[in-house]
N, C-alpha and C positions, 0 to 999 in steps of 0.2 A: 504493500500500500504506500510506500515512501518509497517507491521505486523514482518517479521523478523528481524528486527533493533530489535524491542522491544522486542522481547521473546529473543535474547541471552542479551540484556542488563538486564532484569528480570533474568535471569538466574543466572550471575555474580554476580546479590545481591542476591539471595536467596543462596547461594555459601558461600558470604562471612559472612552471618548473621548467617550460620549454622543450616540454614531450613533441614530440611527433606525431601520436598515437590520436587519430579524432573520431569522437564520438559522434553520433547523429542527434542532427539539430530535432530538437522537438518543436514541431509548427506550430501544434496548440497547448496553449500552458491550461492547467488545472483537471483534475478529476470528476470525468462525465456521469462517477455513481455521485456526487455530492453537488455537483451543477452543472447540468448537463446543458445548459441555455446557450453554450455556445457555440452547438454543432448542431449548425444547421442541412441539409439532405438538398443535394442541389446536382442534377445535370449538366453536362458542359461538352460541346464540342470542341474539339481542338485540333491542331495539325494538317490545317487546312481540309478541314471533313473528313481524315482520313481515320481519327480516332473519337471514341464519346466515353467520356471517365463518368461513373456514379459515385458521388463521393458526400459524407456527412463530416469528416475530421475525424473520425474513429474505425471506420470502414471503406476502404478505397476500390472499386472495380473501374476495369481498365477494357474497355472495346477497342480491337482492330475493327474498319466496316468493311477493309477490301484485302484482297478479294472475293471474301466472305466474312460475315462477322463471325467474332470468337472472342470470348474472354482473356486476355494474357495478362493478366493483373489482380493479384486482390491481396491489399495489403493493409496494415496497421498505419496509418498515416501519420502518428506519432510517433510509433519506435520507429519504422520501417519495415517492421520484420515482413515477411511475405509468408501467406497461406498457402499460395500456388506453385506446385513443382510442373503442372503442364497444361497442355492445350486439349479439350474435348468438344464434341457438339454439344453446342448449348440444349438440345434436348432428344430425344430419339423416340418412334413413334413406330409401333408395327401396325399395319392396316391391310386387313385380308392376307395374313400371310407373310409382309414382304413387309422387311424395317428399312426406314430411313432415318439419315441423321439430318438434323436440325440444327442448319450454323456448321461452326468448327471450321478449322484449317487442320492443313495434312504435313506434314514435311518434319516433327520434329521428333528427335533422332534420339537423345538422354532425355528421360523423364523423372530424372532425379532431381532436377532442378532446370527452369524456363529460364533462357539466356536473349535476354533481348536482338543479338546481334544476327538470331537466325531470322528474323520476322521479316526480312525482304525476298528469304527463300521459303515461308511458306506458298502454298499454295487450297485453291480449293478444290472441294472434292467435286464434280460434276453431277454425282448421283445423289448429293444430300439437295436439302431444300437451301436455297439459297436467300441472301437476305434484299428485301425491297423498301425498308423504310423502315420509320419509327417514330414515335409519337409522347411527349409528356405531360403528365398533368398532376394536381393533389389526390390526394390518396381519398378514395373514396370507400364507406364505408359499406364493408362485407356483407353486414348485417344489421336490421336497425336492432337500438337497446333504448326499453323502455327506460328511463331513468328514477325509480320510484319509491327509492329506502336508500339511506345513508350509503353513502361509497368512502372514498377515500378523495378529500376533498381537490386533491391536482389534477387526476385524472381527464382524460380531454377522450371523446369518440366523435369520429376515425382518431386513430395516430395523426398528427402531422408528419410530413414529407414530402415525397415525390414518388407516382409511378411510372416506372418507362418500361411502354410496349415495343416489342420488337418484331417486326413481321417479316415473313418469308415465305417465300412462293416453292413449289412443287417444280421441281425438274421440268424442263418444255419436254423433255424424251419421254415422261409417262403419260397414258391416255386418261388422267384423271386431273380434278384441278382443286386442289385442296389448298387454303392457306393455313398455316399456325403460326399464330403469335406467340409469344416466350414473354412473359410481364414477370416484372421486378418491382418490389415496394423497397426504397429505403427510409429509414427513419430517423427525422429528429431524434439525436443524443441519444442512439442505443446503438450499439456496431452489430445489427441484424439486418439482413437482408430477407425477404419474401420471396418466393417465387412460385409461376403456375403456368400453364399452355392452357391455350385454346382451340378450338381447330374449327373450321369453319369449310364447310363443305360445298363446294360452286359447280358440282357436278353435277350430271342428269340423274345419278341411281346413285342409293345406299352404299353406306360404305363400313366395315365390323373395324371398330378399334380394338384390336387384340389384348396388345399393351403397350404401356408408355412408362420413359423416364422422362420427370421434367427437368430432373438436376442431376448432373455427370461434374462429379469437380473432383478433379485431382487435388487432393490436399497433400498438404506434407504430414508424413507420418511420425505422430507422437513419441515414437522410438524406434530404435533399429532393434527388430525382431530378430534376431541371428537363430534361434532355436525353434523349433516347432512345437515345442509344446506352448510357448508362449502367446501362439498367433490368436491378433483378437481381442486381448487382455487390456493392452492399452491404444484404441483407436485416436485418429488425432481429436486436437484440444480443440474443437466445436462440439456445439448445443445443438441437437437439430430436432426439430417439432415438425407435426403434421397434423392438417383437420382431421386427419382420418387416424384418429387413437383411441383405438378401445382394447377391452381384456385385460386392463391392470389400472391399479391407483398410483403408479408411477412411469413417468415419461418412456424411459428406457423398455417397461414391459408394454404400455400399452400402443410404442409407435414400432413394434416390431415387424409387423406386415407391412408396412407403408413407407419405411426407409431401409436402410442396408450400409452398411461397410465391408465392401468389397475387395480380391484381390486385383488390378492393375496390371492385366495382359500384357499395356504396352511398357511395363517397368522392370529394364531386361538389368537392371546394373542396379535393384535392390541389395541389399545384404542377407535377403533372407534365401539360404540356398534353395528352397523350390519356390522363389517367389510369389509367396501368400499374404504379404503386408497387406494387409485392410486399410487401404489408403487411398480407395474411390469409394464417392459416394453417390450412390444411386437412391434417389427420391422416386418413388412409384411402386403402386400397389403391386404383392407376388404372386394377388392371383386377378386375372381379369384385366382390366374392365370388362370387355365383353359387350362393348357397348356399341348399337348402330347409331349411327351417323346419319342421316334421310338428308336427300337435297335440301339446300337454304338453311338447314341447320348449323347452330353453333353449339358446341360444347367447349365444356371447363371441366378440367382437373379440380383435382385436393390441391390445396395449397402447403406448402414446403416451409418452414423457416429456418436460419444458418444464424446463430448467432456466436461471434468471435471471441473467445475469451484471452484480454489481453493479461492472464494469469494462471498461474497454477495454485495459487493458493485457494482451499477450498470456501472460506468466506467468501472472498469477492470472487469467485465462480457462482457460486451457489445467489449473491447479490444480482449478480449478471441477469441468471433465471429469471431470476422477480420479479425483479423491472421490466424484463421483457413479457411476462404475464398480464402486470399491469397494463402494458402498453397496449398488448395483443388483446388480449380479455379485461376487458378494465371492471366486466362485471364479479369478476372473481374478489372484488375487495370487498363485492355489501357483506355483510357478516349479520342478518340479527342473529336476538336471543331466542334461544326456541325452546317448546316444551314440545315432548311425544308422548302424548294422550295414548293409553291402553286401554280406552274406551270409546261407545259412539253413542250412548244412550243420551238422551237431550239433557240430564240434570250432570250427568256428568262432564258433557262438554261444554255449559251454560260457566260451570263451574270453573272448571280448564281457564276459560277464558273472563272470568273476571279475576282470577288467580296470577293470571299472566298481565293483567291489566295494573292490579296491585304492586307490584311488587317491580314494575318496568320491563316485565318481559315482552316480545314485537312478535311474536309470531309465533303459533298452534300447529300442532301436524299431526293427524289419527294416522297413530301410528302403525307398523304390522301388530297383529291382533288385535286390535280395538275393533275387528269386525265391521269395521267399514269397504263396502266395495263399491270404485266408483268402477267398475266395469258393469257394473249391473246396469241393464235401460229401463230398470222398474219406473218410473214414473214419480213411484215414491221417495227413491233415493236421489233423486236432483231435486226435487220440493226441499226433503230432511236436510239436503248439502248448500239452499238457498237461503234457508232458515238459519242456520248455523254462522253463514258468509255475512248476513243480515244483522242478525247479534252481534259477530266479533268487529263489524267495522263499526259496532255504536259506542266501542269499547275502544277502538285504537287495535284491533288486534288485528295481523292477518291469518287465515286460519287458509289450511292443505291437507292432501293425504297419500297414500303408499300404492305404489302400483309394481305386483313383482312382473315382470317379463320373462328375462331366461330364466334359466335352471329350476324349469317347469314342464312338464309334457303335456297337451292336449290333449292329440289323439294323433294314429298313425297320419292320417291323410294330410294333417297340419305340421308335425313336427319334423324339422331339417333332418336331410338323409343323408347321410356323410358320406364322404368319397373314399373307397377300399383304404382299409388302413387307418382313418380318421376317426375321431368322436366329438362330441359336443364340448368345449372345453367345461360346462357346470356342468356333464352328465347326460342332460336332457336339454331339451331350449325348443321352441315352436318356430319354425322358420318368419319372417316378417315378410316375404312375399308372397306369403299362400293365402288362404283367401281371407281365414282366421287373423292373419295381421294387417290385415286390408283394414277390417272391422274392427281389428281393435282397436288401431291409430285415429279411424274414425271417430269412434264413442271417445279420446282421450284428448280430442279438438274438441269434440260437442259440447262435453263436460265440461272443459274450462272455458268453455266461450261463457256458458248459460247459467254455471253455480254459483262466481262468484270466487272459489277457492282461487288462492294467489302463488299457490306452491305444492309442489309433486317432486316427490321421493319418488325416481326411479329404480328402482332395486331391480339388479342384471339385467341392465340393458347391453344392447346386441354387443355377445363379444366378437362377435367376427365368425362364425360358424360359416363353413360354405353349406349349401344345399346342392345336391345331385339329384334334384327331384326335376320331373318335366311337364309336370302335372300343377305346377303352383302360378297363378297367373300374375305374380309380379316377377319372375324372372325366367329365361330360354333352358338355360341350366347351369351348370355350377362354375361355369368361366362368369358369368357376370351376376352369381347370387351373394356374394361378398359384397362389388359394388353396389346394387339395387338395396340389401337389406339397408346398408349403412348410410345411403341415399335418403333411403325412408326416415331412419329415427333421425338423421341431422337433420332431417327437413324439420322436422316436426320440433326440435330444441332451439332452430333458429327463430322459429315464430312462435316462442315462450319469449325467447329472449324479447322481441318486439313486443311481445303484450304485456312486458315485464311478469311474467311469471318465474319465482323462485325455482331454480334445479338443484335438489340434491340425487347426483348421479353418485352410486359407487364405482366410480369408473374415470377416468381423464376423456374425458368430452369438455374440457374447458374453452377449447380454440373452435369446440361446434356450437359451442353455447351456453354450457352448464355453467352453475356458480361450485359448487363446492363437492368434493368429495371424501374419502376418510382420510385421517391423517395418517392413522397404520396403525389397527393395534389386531392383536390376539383377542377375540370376543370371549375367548375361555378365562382370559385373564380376570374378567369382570365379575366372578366366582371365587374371588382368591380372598379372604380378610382385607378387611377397610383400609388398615393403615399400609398395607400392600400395594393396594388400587392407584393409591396417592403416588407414591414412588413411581408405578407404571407410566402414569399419565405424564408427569415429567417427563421422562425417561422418553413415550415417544412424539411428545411434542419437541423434545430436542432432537430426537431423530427423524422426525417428519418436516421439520421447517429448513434445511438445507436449501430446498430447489421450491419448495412452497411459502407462501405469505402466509401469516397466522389465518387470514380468513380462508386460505383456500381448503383447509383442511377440518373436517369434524373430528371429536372427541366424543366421549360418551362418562355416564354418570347415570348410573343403573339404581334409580329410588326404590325401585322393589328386587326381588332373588331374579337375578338372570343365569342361564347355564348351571344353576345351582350354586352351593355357596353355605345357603343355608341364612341365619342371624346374623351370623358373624363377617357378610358379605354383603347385606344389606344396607341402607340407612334407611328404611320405613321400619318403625317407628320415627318418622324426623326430629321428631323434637330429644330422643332420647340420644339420637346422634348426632346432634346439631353442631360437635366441632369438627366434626369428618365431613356431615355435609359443609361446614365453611370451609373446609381446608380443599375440598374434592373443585369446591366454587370457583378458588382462588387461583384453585391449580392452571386452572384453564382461564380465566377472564385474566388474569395477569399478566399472562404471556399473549394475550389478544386471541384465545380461539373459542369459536364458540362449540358447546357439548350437546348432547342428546342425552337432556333431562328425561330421562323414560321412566312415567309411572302415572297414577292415577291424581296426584296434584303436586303442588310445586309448597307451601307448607301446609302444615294441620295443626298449629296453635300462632298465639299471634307473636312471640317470640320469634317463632324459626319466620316468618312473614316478614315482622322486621327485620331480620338477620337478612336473609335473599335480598331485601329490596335495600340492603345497605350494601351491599356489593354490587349490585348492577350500580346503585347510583355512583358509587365509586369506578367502576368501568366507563359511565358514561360521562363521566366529568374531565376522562384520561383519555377518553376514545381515539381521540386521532393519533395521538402517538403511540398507544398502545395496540394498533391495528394498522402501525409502522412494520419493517424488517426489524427482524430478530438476530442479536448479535448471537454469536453462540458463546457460552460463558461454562460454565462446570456442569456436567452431566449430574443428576440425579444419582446417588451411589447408597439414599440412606445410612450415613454415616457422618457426613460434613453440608456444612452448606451449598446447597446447587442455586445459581444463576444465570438469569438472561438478560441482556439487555434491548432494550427497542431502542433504533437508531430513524431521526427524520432532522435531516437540514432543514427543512423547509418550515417548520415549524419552531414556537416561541415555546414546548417543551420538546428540547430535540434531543434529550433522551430519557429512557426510566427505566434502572435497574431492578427486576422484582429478586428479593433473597427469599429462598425458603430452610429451612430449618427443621428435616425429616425427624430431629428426637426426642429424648426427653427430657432434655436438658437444654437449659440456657448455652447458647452459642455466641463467641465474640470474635469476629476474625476480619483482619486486614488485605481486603481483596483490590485486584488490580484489573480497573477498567477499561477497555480499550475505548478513546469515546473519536478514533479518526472519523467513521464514518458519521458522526452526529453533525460533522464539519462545525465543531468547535475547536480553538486553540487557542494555545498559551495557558486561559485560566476557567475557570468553568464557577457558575454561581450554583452549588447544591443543594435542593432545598426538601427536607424528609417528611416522613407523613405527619408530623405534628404541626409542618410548615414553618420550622426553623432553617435557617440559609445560612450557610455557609461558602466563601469560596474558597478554592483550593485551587493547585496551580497544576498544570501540563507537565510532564517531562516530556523529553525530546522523542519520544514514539507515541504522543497526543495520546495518554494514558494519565490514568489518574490513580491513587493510592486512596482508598474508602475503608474507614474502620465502621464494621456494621454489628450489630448486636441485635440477635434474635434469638425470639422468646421461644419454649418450646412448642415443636409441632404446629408453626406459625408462618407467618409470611411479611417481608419487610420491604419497601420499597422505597427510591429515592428518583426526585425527577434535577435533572442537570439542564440547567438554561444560559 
């Protein structure tokens, strides 16, 4: 994080000592995670037409346009370092059979590294598509987002930037006349690029998009693999995302289909003896599309993201993430507070929701088993779901409910048939193009148009199952029942997103539309003793906020026996456990995430009532900074104090450390803060929860020395401004 302090302080001495040795100039001074306001995304032709750089000050792409375009540039524009060892088609495309490449030049010879001095002996290839133009504009947005519960006050939709379309015509030697465009978003003050194709069809007859890469880039690879067991292990130092990520709660599981790290054919002078470096990257689905194409139509891909990480250090990688979340998803910051009702009978959610109303909770959700089914078309269950929608907004509350999808069977004629050798990843799952998912996507528009309900818990949504069925009429067969299924449910999350309807998915559909998913625990773990549970929850909100924002992830806080347990795993009785439930509260609003209160109310005496509604109010008093990034500070070990701290420049409290205090005993200890990312320095004013102020001074790694004391089995907090 003091990388650039220190290279112009190095600089200045090797200056004055009369070194020889020169470092590279840095263009833009200051740290784009703490002020990003002065890298602006801007297009530029140069070199008398012959070249177009996309460039924001943290991300640099470099176009040749003749005699083909191609990429020969993508750099760090502050260090310099370069990401690119070589030249590919910028995108590649099978249709009926028969691939074409998209863009690129041919002619270079080491792929170990791009030497500018060959670029007057490339040349093009004849049989790829060639390039005819291109076009810029502001980044417009993907999807609308209703705006309609607290976010994160910065946030802007669309992104600011620039997109630039690149078009190319179809070979004159084929009897077909297709164009595809290759578009790029770059962003204000984040070193990520977008990318997507289009294809547009100007022929007389149909045409089967087999499959596509939209992104071929040679990167340089993270390390020299010399051994083979190795291969794989450490792919290079990019982030790379896709709309199309489902089958896991984390990037890496759930974008496995939809991107790849590949080995590099043309990369003969690797070090790795059978040349397997996973050092190309290929963007595009592994199975399908499958998709026709009919005259005068246009299609669109999934969209692709690359984001640069100019570190190896796992904070500011994992910072990187965030902000690129925010940027991408800005709905992933609302956070309310929620309660999950294990009932649907009217006194008891009458109840729920003056409960939630008391005490500052924002939102109700009948949860699994509380016997609500909004799948039902009884008549009577959208009256009961009207009634309910009607009460809670008399209250301030928004109220939703559970809808399971996979890891359920129907029946033979509905449920996905796997292709020899495969299975359902949950076991079971009902296909989404058969006719059953027709009808049921149906009923899960109707419903939210007509109830009122503001929020749906989708529990296993589509992980990605292909179907080899011929008989289901949303898709031909199992080349394009991947794409279709996942067609269907984004469709249907992007117009939640516009009606502002809350998504909790267990799944990364965040870049499809969802707000939140789990942060990552063990549900068995929720069965263990109280003061167990407490330690867990730490434990994996520190390990779930690496690459997540505290909002993007749930927690849970099980008011009644779940998985079993017994008493001693409960808090119902509330009032008789009324310091585990504060500490269980604490666990999770202090580090900013919100939990799944699940039980039949939220208190049962007026004690624990006030208690609850003195912690929300205290979350809501902190809210912006405490639904800031999470520094990472001492893991949970139950033995010592564990902390976290929340970091926001932007903000007049731009940081607050929460201490917790797992024993039984009074704890006093002299912890050291990191506060660079709060972009304070020198001295910091700190002021504790009694609102005494103190200031204390920086040392030279923008760290602070803090003597904290906490009470047992308790939580301690200090905000720094």
């Amino acid at each position: 994080m003091r990388m650039l302090r220190f290279v112009s302080v190095l600089r200045c001495f090797l200056v004055m000592a009369g070194c020889g040795v020169v470092l590279p100039q840095l263009t833009i001074a200051g740290d784009w995670l703490i002020d990003p306001s002065g890298f602006k995304a801007n297009v530029e032709v140069i070199d008398a037409d012959r070249q177009l750089v996309l460039n924001n000050g943290l991300l640099s792409r470099r176009f040749l346009l003749q005699p083909n375009l191609a990429t020969v540039e993508l750099k760090n524009p502050q260090t310099g370092e370069s990401l690119l060892r070589g030249i590919k088609p910028e995108a590649r495309v099978t249709i009926d059979g028969k691939s074409w490449d998209v863009g690129g030049l041919v002619g270079q010879r080491n792929y170990a590294f791009l030497d500018p001095t060959v670029f007057p002996n490339l040349r093009t290839d004849p049989q790829a598509f060639q390039f005819v133009g291109h076009e810029v504009r502001e980044i417009q947005e993907r999807m609308p987002w209703k705006q309609i519960r607290p976010h994160a006050p910065d946030v802007v939709w669309p992104p600011r930037g620039v997109e630039l379309r690149l078009d190319f015509a179809m070979p004159k030697s084929e009897n077909m006349d297709l164009r595809v465009s290759v578009h790029y978003e770059l962003y204000d003050g984040l070193p990520c690029y977008g990318k997507w194709i289009s294809i547009e069809n100007r022929s007389e007859k149909e045409m089967r998009l087999d499959r596509y890469q939209s992104d071929l880039l040679a990167a340089i690879e993270h390390t020299s693999e010399v051994d083979a067991l190795s291969i794989g292990l450490t792919p290079p130092n990019l982030h790379v995302e896709t709309e199309m990520a489902m089958g896991g709660m984390t990037s890496q599981g759930a974008n496995r289909r939809s991107y790849r790290w590949v080995a590099d054919p043309q990369y003969d002078s690797q070090v790795n003896y059978e040349k397997k470096t996973p050092c190309l990257l290929e963007v595009g689905p592994d199975l399908g599309p499958g998709q026709i194409i009919h005259p005068g139509e246009r299609w669109e891909s999934y969209r692709g993201w690359v984001l640069a990480h100019d570190s190896t250090d796992r904070e500011r990688c994992g910072l990187s993430v965030r902000k690129m979340f925010r940027t991408l998803a800005p709905w992933v910051t609302e956070n309310p507070l929620m309660m999950h009702l294990i009932a649907s009978d009217e006194a008891s959610v009458k109840r729920a929701i003056d409960q939630c109303h008391d005490v500052g909770f924002e939102m109700l959700i009948l949860s699994f088993g509380s016997g609500f089914n909004l799948e039902s078309r009884n008549p009577e269950v959208l009256k009961k779901a009207q009634s309910f929608a009607a009460y809670a907004a008399e209250k301030g509350i928004e109220i939703g409910s559970y809808s399971l999808l996979a890891s359920r069977s129907v029946n033979k004629e509905t449920d996905v048939v796997p292709p020899p050798g495969e299975k359902p990843v949950f076991g079971n799952s009902p296909c989404l193009g058969s006719e059953w998912g027709k009808q049921y996507f149906d009923r899960l528009y109707e419903f939210h148009r007509d109830s009122g309900f503001r929020l749906l818990e989708h529990d296993g949504s589509y992980p990605g199952d292909p179907c080899a069925s011929h008989d289901h009429p949303g898709h031909n067969d199992v080349n394009d029942s991947r794409w279709n299924q996942w067609k269907q449910i984004s469709t249907f999350y992007r117009w939640c997103r516009g009606e502002g309807l809350f998504l909790n998915v267990p799944d990364h559909y965040f870049l499809a539309g969802s707000n939140k998913t789990g942060m990552g625990y063990r549900e068995v773990n929720w069965s263990l003793p109280r003061e167990e549970q407490t330690i867990h929850t730490r434990q994996n909100i520190y390990d779930g906020t690496w690459q997540k924002t505290p909002s993007m992830g749930w927690m849970f806080v099980p008011l009644t026996e779940y998985h079993g347990g017994g008493p001693k795993a409960t808090i119902e009785p509330l009032d008789q456990n009324i310091d585990h439930y504060r500490n269980m509260i604490r666990s999770n609003l202090a580090l900013g995430v919100q939990a799944c209160y699940r039980g039949p109310r939220l208190f049962d005496t007026d004690r624990v009532r006030d208690m609850v509604k003195s912690q929300v109010d205290w979350f809501k008093a902190h809210r912006e900074i405490l639904e800031s990034d999470l520094i990472h500070g001492r893991r949970a070990d139950a033995k010592s104090l564990d902390w976290m701290l929340h970091a926001n420049p932007k903000l007049r409290e731009k940081g607050l450390v929460a201490i917790f205090n797992p024993t039984g005993a009074e704890m006093t200890e002299t912890l050291r803060i990191p506060l660079y990312y709060t972009g304070i320095r020198e001295k910091t004013a700190v002021v504790d929860a009694a609102g005494n102020r103190t200031n204390l001074p920086l040392d030279r790694n923008d760290s602070v020395e803090l003597r904290a004391t906490v009470a047992p089995h308790s939580m301690q907090y200090f905000v720094f401004e």
